[in-house]
Backbone as JSON Lines, residues from 0, in Angstrom:
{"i":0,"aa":"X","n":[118.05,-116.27,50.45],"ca":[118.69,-115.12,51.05],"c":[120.19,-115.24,50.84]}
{"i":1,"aa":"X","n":[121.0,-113.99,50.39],"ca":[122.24,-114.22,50.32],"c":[122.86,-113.78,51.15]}
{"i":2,"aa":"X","n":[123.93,-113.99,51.99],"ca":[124.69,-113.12,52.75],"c":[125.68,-112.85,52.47]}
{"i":3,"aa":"X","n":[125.95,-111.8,53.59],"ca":[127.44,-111.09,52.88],"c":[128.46,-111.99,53.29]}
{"i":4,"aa":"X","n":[129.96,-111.74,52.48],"ca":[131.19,-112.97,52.85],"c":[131.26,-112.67,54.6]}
{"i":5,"aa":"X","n":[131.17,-112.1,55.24],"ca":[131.3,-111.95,56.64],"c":[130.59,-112.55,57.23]}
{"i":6,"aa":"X","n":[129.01,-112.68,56.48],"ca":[128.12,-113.14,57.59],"c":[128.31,-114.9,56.94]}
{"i":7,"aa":"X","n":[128.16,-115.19,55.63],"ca":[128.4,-116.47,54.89],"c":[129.76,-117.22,55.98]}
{"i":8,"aa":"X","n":[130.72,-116.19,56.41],"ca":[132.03,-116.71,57.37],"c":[131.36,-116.74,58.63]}
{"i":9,"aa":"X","n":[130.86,-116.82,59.23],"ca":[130.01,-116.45,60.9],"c":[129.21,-117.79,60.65]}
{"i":10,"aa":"X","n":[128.92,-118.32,59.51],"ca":[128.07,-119.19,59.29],"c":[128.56,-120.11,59.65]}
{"i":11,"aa":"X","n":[129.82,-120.26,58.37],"ca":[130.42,-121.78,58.92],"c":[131.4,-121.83,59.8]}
{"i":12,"aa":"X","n":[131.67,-120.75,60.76],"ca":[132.65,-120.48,61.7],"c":[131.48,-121.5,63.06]}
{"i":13,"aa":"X","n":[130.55,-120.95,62.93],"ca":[129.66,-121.44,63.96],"c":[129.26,-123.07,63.69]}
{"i":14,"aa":"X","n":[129.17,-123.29,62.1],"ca":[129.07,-125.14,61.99],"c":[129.92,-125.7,62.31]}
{"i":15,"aa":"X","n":[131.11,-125.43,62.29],"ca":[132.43,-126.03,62.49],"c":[132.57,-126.06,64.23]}
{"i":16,"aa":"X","n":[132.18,-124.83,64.77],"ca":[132.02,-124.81,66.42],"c":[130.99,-125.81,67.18]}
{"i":17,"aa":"X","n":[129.96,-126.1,66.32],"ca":[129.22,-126.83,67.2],"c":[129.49,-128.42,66.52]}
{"i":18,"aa":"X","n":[129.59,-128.39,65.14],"ca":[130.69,-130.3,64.59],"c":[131.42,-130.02,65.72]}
{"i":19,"aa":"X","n":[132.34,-129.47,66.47],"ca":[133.48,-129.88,67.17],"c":[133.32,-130.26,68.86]}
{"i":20,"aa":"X","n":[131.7,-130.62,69.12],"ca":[131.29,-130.42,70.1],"c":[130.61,-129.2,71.15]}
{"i":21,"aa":"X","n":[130.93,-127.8,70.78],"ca":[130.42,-126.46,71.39],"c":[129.25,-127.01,71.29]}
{"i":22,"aa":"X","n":[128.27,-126.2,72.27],"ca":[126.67,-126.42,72.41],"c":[126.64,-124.71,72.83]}
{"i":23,"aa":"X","n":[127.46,-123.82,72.99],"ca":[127.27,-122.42,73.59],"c":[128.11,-121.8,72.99]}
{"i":24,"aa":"X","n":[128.35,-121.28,71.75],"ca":[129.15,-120.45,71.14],"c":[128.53,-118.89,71.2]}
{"i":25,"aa":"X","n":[129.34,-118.28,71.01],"ca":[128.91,-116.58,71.1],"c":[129.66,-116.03,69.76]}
{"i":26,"aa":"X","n":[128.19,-115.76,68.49],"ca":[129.34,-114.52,67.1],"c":[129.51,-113.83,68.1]}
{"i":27,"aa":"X","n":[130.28,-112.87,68.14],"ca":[130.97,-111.79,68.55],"c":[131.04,-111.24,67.1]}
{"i":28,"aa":"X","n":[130.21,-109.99,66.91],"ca":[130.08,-109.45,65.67],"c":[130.29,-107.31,65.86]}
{"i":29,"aa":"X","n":[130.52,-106.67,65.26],"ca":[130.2,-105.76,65.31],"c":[129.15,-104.93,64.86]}
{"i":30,"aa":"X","n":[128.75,-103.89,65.34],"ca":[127.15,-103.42,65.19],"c":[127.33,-103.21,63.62]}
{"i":31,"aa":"X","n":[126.48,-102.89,62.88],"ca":[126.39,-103.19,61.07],"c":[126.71,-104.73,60.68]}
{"i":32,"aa":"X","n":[126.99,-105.43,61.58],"ca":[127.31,-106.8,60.68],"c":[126.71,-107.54,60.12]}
{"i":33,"aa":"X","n":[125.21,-107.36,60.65],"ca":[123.94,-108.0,60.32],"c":[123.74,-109.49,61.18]}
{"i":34,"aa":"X","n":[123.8,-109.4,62.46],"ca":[123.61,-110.28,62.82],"c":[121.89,-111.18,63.34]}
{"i":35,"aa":"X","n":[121.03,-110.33,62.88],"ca":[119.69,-110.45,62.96],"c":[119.76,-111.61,61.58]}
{"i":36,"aa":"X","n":[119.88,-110.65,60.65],"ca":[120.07,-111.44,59.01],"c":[120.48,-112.3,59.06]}
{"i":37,"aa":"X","n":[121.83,-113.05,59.84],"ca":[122.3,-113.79,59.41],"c":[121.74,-115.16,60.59]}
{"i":38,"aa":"X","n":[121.5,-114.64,61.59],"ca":[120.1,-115.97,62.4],"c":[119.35,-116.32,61.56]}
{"i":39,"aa":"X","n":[118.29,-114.98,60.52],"ca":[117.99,-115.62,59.92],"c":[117.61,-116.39,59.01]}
{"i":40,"aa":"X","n":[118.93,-116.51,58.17],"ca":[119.69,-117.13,57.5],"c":[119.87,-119.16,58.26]}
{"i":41,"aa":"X","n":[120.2,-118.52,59.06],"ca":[120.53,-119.97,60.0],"c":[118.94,-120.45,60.86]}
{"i":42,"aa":"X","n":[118.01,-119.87,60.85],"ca":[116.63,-120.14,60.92],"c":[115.97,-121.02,59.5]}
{"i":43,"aa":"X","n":[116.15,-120.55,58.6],"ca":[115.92,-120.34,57.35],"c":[116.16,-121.84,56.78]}
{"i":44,"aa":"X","n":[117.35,-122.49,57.0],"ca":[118.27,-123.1,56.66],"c":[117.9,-124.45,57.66]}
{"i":45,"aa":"X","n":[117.59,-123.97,59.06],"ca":[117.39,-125.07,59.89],"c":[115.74,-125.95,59.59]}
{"i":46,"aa":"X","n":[114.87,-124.44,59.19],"ca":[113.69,-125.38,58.76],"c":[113.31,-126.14,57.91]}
{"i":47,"aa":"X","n":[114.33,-125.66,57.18],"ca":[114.35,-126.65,55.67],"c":[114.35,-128.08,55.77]}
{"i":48,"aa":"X","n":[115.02,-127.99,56.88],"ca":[115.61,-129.25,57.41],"c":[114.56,-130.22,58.75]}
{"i":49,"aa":"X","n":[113.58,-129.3,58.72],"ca":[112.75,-129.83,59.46],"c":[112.99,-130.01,60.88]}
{"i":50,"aa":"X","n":[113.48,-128.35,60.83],"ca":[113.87,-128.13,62.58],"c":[113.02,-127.1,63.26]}
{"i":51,"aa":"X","n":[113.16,-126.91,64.5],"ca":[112.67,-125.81,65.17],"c":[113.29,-124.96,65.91]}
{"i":52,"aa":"X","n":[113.36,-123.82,65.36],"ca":[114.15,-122.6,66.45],"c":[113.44,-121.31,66.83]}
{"i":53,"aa":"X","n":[114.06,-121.39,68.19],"ca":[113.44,-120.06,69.09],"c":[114.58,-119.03,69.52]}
{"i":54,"aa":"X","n":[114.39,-117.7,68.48],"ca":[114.98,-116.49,68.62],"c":[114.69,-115.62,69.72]}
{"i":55,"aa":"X","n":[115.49,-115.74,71.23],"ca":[115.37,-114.97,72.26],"c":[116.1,-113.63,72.59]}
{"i":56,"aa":"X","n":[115.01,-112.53,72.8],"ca":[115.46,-111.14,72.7],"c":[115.45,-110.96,74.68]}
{"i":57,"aa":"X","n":[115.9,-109.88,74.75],"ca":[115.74,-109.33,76.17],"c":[115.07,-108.03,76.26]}
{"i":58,"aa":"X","n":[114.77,-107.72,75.29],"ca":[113.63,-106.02,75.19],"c":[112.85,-106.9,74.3]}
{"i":59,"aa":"X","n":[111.01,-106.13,74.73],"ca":[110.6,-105.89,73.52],"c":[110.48,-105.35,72.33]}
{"i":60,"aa":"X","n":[111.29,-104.16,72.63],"ca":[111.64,-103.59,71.04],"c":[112.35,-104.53,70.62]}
{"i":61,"aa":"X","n":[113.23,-105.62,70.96],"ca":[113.94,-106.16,70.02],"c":[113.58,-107.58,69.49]}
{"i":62,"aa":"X","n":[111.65,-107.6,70.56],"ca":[111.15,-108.56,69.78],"c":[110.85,-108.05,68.28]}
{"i":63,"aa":"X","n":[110.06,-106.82,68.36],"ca":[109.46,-106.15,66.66],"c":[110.68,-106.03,66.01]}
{"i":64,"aa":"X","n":[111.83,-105.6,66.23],"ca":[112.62,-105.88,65.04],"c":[113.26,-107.02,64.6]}
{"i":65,"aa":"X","n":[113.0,-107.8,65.56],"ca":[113.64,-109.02,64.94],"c":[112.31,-109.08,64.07]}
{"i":66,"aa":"X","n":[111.58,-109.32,64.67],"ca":[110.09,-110.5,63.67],"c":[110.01,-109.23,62.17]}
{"i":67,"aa":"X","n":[110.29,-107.77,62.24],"ca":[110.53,-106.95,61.17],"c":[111.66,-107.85,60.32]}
{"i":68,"aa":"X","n":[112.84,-107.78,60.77],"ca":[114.07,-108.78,59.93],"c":[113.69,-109.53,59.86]}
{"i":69,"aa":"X","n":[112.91,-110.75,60.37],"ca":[112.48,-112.01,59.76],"c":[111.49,-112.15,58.85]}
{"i":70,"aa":"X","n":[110.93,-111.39,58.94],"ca":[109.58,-111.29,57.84],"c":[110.33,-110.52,56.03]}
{"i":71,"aa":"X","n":[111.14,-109.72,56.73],"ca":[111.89,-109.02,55.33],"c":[112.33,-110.52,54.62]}
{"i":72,"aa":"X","n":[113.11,-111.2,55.33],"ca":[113.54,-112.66,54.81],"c":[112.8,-113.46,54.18]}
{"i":73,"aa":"X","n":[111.08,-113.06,54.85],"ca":[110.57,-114.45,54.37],"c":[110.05,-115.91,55.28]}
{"i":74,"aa":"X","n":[110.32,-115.49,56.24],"ca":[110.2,-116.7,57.64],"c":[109.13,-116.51,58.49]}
{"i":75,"aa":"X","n":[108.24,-116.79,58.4],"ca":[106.88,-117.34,58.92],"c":[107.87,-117.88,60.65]}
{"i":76,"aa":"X","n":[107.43,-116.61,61.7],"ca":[107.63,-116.97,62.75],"c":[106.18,-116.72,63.48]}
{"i":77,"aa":"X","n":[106.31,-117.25,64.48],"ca":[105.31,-116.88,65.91],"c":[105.77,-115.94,67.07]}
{"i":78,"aa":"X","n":[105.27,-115.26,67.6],"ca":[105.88,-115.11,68.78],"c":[105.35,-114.62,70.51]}
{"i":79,"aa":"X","n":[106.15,-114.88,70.82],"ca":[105.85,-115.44,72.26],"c":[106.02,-114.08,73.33]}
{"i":80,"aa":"X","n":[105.33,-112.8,73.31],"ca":[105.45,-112.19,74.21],"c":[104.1,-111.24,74.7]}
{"i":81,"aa":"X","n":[103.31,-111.82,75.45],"ca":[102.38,-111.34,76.46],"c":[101.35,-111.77,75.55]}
{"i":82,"aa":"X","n":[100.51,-110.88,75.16],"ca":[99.39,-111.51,74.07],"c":[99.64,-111.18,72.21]}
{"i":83,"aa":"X","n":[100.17,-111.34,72.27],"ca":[100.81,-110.57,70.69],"c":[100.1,-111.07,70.08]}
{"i":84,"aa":"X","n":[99.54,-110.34,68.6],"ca":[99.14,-110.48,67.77],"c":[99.38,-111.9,66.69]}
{"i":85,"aa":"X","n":[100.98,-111.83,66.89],"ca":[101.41,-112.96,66.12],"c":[101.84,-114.13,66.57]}
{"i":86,"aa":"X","n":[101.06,-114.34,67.84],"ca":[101.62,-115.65,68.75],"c":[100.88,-117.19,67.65]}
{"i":87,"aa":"X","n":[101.69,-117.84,67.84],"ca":[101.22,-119.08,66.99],"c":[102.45,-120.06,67.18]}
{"i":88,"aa":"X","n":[101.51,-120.93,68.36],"ca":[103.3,-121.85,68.4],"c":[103.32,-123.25,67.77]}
{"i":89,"aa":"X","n":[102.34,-122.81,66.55],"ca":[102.21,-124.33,65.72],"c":[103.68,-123.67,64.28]}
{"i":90,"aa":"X","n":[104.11,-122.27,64.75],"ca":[105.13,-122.09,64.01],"c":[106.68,-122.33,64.47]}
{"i":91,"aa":"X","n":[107.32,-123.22,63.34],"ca":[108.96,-123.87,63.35],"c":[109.63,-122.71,64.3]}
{"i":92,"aa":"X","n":[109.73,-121.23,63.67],"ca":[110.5,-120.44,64.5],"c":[109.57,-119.54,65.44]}
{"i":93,"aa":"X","n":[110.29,-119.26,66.69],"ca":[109.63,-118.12,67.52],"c":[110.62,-117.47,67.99]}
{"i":94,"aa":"X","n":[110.04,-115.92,68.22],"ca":[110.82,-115.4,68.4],"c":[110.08,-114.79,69.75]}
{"i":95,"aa":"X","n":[110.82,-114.45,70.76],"ca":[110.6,-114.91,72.67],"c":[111.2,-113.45,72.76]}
{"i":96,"aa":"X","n":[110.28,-113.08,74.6],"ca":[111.11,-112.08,75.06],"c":[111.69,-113.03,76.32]}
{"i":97,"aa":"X","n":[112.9,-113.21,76.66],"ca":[113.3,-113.73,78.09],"c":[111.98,-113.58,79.34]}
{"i":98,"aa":"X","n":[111.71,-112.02,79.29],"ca":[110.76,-111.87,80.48],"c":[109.59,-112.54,80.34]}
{"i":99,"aa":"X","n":[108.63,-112.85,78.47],"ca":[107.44,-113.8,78.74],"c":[108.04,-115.34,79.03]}
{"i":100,"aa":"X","n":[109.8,-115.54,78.25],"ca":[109.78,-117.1,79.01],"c":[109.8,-117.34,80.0]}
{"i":101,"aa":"X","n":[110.56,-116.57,80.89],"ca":[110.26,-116.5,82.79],"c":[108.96,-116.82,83.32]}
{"i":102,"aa":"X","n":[108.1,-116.31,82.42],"ca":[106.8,-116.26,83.2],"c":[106.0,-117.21,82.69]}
{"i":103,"aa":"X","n":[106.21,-118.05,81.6],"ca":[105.06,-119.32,81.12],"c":[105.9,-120.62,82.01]}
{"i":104,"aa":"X","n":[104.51,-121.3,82.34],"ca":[105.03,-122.12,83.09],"c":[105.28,-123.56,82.07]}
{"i":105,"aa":"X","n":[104.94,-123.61,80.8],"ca":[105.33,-124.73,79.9],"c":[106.19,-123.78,78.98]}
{"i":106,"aa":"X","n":[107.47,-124.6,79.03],"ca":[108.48,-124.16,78.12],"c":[108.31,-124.31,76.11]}
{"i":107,"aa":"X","n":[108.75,-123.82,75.29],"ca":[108.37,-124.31,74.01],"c":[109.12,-125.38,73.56]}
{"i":108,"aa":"X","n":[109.06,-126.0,72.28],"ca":[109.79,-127.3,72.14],"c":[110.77,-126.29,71.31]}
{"i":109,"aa":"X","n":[111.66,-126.55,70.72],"ca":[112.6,-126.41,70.05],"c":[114.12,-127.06,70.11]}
{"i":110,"aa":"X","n":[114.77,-127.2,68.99],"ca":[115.57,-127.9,68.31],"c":[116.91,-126.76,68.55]}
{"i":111,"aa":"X","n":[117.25,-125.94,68.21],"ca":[118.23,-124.94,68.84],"c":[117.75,-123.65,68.9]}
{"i":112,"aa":"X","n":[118.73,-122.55,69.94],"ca":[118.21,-121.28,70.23],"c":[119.23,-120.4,69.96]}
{"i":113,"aa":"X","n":[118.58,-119.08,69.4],"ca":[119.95,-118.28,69.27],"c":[119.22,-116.59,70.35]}
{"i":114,"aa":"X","n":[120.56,-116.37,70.95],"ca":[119.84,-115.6,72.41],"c":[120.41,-114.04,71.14]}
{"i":115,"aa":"X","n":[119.78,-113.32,71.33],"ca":[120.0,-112.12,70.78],"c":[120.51,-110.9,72.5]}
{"i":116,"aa":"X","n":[121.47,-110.27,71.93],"ca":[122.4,-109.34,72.88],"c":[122.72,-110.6,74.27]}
{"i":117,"aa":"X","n":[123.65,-111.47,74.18],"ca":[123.33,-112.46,75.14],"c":[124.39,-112.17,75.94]}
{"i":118,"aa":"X","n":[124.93,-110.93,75.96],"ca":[125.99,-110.1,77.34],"c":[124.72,-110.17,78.33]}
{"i":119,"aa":"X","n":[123.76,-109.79,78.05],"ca":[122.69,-109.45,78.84],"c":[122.21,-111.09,79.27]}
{"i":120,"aa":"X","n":[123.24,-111.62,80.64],"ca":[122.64,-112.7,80.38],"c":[121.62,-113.39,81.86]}
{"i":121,"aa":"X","n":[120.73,-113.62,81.75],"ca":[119.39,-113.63,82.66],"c":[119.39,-114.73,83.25]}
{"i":122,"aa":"X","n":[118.61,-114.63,84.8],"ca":[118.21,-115.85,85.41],"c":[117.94,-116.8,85.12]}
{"i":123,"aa":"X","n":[116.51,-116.76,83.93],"ca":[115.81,-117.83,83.47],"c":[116.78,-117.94,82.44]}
{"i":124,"aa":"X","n":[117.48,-117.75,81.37],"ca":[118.23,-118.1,80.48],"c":[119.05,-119.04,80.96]}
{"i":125,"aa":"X","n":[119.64,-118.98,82.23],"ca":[120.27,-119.93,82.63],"c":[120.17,-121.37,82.76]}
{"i":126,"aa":"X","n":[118.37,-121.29,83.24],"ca":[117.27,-121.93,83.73],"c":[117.46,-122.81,82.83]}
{"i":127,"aa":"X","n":[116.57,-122.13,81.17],"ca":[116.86,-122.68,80.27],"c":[118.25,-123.64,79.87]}
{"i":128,"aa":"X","n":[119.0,-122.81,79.48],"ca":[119.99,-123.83,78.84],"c":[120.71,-124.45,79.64]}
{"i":129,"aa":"X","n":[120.32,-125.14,81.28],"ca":[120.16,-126.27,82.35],"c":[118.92,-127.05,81.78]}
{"i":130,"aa":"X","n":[118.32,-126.9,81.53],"ca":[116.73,-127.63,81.16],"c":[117.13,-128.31,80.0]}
{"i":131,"aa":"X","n":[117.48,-127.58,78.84],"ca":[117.76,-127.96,77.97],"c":[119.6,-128.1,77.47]}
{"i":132,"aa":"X","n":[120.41,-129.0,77.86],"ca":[121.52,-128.73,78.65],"c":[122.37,-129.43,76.48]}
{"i":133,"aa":"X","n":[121.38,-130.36,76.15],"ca":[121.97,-130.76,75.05],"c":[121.92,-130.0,73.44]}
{"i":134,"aa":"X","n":[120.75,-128.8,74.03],"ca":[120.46,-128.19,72.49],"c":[121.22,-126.88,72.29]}
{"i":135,"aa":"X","n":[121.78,-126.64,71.31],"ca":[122.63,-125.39,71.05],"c":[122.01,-123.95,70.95]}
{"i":136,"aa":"X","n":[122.45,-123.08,72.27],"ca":[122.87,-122.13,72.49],"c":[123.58,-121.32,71.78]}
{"i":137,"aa":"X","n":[123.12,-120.48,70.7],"ca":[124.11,-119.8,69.97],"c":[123.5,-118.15,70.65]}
{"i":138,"aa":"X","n":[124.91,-117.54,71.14],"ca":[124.74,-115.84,71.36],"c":[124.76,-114.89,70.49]}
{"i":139,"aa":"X","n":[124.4,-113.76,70.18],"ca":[125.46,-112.68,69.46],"c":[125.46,-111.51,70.04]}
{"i":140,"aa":"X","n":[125.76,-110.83,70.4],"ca":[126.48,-109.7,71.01],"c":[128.05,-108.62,69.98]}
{"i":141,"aa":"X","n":[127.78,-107.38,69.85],"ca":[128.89,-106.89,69.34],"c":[129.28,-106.59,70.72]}
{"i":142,"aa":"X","n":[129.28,-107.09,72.11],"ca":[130.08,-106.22,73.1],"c":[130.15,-107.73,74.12]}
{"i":143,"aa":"X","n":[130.64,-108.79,74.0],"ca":[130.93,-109.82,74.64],"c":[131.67,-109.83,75.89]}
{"i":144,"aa":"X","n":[131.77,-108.63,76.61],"ca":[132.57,-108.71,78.02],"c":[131.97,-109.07,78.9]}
{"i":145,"aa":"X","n":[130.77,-109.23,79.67],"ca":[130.29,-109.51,80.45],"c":[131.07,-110.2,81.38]}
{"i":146,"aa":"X","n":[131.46,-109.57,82.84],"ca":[132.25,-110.57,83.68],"c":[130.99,-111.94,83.86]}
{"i":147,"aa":"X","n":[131.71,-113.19,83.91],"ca":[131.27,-114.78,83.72],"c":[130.36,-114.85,82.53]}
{"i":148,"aa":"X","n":[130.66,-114.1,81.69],"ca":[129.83,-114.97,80.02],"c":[130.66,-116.22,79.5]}
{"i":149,"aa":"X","n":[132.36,-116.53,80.28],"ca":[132.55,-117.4,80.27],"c":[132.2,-118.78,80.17]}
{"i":150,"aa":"X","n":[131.5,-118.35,81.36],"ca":[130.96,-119.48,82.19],"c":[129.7,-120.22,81.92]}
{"i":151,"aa":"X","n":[129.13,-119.25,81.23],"ca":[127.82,-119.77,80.49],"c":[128.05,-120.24,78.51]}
{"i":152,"aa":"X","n":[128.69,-119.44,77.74],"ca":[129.16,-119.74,76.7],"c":[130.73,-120.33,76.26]}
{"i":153,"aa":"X","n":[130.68,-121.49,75.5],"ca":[131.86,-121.95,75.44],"c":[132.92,-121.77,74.43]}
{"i":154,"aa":"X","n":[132.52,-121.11,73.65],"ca":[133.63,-120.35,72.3],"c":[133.5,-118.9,71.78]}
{"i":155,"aa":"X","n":[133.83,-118.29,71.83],"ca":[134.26,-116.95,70.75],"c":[134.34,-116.96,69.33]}
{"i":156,"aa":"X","n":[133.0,-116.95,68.52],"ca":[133.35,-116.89,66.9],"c":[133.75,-115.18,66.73]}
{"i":157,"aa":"X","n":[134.69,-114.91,65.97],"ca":[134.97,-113.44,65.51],"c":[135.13,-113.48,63.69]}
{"i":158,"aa":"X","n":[134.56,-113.3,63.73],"ca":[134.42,-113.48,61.88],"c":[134.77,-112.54,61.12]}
{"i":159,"aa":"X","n":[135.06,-111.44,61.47],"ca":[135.24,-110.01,61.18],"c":[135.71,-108.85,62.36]}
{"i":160,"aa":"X","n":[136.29,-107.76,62.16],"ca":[136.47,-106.38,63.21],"c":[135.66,-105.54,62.58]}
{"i":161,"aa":"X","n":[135.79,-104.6,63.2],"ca":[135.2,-103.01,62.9],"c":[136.07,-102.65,62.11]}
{"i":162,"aa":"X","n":[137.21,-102.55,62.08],"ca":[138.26,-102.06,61.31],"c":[137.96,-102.69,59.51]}
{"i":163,"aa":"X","n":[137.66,-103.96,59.59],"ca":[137.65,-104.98,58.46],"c":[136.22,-104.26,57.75]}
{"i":164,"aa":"X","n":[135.03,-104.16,58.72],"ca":[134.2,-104.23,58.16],"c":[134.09,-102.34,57.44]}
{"i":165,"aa":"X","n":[134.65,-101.53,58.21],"ca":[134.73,-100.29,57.08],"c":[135.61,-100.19,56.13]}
{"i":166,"aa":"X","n":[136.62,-101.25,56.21],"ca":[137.69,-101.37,54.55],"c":[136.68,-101.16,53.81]}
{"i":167,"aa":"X","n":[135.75,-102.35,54.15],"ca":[135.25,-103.41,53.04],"c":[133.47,-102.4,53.23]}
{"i":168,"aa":"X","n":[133.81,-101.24,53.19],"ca":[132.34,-100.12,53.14],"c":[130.88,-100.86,53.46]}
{"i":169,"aa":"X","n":[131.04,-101.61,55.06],"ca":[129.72,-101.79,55.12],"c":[129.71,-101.43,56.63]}
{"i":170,"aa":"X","n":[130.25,-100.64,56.5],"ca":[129.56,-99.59,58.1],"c":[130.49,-98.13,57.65]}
């Protein structure tokens, strides 16, 4: 999969954030930036490596389009919401709704998580990345205000504006 120089920059903006110690970084991206693509890209990349990651949405519509973008890629995921068709957690990536992780009482294993719209940020999410206090938390959100997202995420990647990204005709 290739990405674009924006998202290829979001990439190693975020390796360099978590080499430097971060465990909770937030892209801060704008809407067209492709930030589905570029998880998974960084899904993609992590299994190679003989890792495991779990892509957490907060709607179910935004379970089907993610597992739609991941499948365009190529990535054999599972996923984890109510009885789905494509649940299979003998697969590296899953992709989660917050509300079925709330409600299973055994958590999944995984190696890092990337929270999709993670302004929207939830009880059990919290839960989670207390539970799992050492594995990386990556957010993305194009609208990062949330009063105390502070408090839960520890860096701001900005890899691009809105302004940048219609120079450069991709919105």
């Amino acid at each position: 999969m290739e990405l674009r120089p924006h998202q290829e920059k979001a990439v190693q903006m975020l390796r360099y954030s978590l080499s430097q110690g971060k465990r909770r970084p937030i892209l801060a991206a704008p809407c067209s930036f492709g930030k589905t693509i570029t998880a998974a890209h960084i899904f993609q990349q992590a299994v190679a490596r003989g890792k495991r990651g779990i892509f957490i949405c907060d709607r179910i519509k935004l379970v089907e389009q993610s597992l739609e973008a991941f499948d365009l890629q190529g990535i054999e995921t599972g996923v984890m919401q109510g009885n789905h068709q494509r649940s299979d957690h003998s697969m590296p990536v899953q992709i989660a709704s917050i509300q079925t992780l709330s409600r299973r009482s055994r958590m999944p294993i995984f190696d890092f998580a990337i929270v999709d719209e993670c302004h929207a940020v939830h009880k059990h999410l919290l839960k989670m990345m207390q539970a799992y206090n050492n594995i990386p938390f990556i957010g993305l959100s194009a609208t990062p205000f949330s009063k105390g997202l502070g408090k839960v995420y520890d860096d701001l990647i900005v890899p691009i504006s809105p302004v940048e990204l219609l120079e450069e005709n991709y919105l």
